[in-house]
C-alpha positions in Angstrom: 28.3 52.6 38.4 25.4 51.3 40.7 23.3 48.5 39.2 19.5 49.3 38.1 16.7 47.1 37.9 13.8 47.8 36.7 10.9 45.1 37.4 7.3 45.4 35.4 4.1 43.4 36.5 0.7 44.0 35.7 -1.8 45.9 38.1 -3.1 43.3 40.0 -2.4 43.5 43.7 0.9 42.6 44.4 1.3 43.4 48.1 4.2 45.5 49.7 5.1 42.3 51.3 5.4 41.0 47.7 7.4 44.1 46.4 9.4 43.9 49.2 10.9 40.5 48.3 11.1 41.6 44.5 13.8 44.3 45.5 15.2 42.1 48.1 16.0 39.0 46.1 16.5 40.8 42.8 19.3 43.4 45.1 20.6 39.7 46.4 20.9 38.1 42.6 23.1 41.0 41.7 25.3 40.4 44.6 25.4 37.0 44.5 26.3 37.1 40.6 28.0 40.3 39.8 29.5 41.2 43.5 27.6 44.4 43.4 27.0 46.8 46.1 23.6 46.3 47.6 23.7 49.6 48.6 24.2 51.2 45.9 21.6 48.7 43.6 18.4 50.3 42.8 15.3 48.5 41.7 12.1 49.7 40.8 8.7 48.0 40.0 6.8 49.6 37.8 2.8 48.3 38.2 1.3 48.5 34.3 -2.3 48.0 34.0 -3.6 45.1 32.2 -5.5 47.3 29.5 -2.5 48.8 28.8 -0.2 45.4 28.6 -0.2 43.0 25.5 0.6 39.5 24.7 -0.6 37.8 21.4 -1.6 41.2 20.0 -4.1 41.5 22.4 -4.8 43.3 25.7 -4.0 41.2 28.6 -7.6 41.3 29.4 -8.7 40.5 26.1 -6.6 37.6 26.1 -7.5 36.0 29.0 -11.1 36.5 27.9 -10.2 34.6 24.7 -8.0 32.2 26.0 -8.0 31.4 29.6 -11.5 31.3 30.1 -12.1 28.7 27.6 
């Protein structure tokens, strides 16, 4: 059974350099951990805008508005 990861980080201009070492160290973790197949390891990073990602019970924007920019 190949190993799936699945990474989620908010819309904010993560470069493919960035995603890039995601995969790579998250495809490493699994070998180093479970002796997985890197080949066979699949990892996806799903980008989820900020309006559409709560904390708090608020929006991500709405709570750095509220609580970050105090």
């Amino acid at each position: 059974m190949m190993p799936y990861v699945n990474i989620r980080i908010t819309k904010e201009g993560a470069t493919p350099e960035q995603k890039a070492l995601l995969i790579q160290g998250a495809t490493q973790l699994l070998v180093d951990v479970l002796g997985k197949n890197p080949v066979t390891t699949v990892v996806v990073i799903d980008e989820v805008d900020i309006d559409n990602w709560g904390m708090g019970g608020e929006t991500i924007t709405a709570f750095r508005q509220k609580f970050l920019n105090k």
